[in-house]
C-alpha positions as CSV (number, residue, x, y, z in Angstrom):
1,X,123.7,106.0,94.5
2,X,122.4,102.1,94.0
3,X,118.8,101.3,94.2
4,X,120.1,99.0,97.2
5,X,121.5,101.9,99.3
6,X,119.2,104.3,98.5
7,X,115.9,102.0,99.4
8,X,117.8,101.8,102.9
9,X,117.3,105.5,103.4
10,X,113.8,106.1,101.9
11,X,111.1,107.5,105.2
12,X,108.5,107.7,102.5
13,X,107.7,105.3,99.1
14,X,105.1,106.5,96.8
15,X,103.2,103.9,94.4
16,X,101.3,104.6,91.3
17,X,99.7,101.5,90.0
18,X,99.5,100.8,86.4
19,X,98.1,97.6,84.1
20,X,101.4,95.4,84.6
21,X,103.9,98.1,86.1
22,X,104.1,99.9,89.4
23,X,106.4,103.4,89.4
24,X,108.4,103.8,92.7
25,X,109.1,106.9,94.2
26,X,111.4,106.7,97.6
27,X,111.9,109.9,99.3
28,X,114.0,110.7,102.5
29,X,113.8,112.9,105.6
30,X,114.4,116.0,103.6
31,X,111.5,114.8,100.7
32,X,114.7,114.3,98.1
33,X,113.8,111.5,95.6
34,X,116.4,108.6,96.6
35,X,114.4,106.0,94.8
36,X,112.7,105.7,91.5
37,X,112.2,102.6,89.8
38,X,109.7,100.7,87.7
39,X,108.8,97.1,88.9
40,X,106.2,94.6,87.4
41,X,103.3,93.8,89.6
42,X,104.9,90.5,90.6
43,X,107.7,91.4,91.9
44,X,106.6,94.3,94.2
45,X,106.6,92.3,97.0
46,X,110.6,90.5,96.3
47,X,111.5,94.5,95.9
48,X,110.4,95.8,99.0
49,X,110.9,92.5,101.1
50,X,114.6,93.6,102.1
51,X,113.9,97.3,102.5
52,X,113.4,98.8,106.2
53,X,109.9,99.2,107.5
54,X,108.5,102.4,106.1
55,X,105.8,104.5,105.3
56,X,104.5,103.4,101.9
57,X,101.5,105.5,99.8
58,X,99.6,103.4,96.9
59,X,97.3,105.4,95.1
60,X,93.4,103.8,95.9
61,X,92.0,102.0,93.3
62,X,90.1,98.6,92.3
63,X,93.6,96.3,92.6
64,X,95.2,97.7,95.2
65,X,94.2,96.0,98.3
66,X,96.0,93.2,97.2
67,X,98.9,94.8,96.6
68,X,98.8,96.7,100.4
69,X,97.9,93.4,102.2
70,X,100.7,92.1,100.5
71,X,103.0,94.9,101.8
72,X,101.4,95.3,105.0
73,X,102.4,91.6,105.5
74,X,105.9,93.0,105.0
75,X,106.0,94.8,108.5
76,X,105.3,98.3,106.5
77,X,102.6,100.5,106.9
78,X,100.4,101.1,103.9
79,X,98.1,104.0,103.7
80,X,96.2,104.3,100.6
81,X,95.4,107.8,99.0
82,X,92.4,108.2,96.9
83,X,93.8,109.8,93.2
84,X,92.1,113.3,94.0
85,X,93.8,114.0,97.5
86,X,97.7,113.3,95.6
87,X,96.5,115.5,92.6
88,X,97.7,118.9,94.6
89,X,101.2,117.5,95.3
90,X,101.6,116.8,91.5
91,X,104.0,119.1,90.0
92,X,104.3,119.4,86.1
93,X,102.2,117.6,83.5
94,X,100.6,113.9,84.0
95,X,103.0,111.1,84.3
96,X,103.3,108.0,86.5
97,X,106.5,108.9,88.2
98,X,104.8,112.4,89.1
99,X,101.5,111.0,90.3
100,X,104.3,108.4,92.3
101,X,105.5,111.5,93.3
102,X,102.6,113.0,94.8
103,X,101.4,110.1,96.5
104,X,104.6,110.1,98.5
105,X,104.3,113.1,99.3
106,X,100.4,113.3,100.2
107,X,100.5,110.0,102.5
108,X,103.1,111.9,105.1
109,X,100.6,114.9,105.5
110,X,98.5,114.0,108.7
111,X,95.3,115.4,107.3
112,X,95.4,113.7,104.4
113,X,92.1,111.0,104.5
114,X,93.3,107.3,103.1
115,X,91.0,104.7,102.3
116,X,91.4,101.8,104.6
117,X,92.5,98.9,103.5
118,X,90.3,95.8,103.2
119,X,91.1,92.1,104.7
120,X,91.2,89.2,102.1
């Protein structure tokens, strides 16, 4: 399946936020990974420009808000989850695209507390 075609399906996209790199996780109604991709942190905003308005999950830290206004400018709706509320949804040993993962999957739980996100 393309990265195009499968972005169209995704309900839920989990981000994990590195130095220069964010890791992609999409997931769909059934929470099957449709997309998983590695994007620079420029070109977040080109990748997810054309994608349907969805729920998107960035796990909380120091350069995020950026990153979620940016998004939230989009027409999606950003939650972000704090690093210790995704770390039950993590299956396997540490990696990006499993913390990814996990923040997808923590940001559609409706108990799950998100840090709001702050204006510029």
């Amino acid at each position: 399946m393309s990265d195009k075609k499968a972005a169209a399906v995704a309900r839920a996209i989990g981000i994990d936020t590195g130095k220069n790199t964010l890791r992609l996780i999409g997931l769909d109604d059934k929470g099957a990974i449709v997309l998983r991709e590695k994007v620079s942190r420029g070109q977040i905003t080109v990748r997810l420009a054309n994608v349907p308005r969805c729920l998107i999950g960035i796990e909380a830290g120091m350069a995020t808000h950026y990153v979620a206004c940016e998004l939230t400018a989009l027409g999606h709706d950003v939650k972000q989850v704090p690093p210790a509320y995704a770390k039950p949804f993590r299956q396997g040993h540490k990696n990006d695209f499993r913390d990814a993962y996990a923040v997808a999957e923590a940001v559609q739980r409706p108990s799950t507390r998100c840090v709001p996100v702050k204006s510029r």
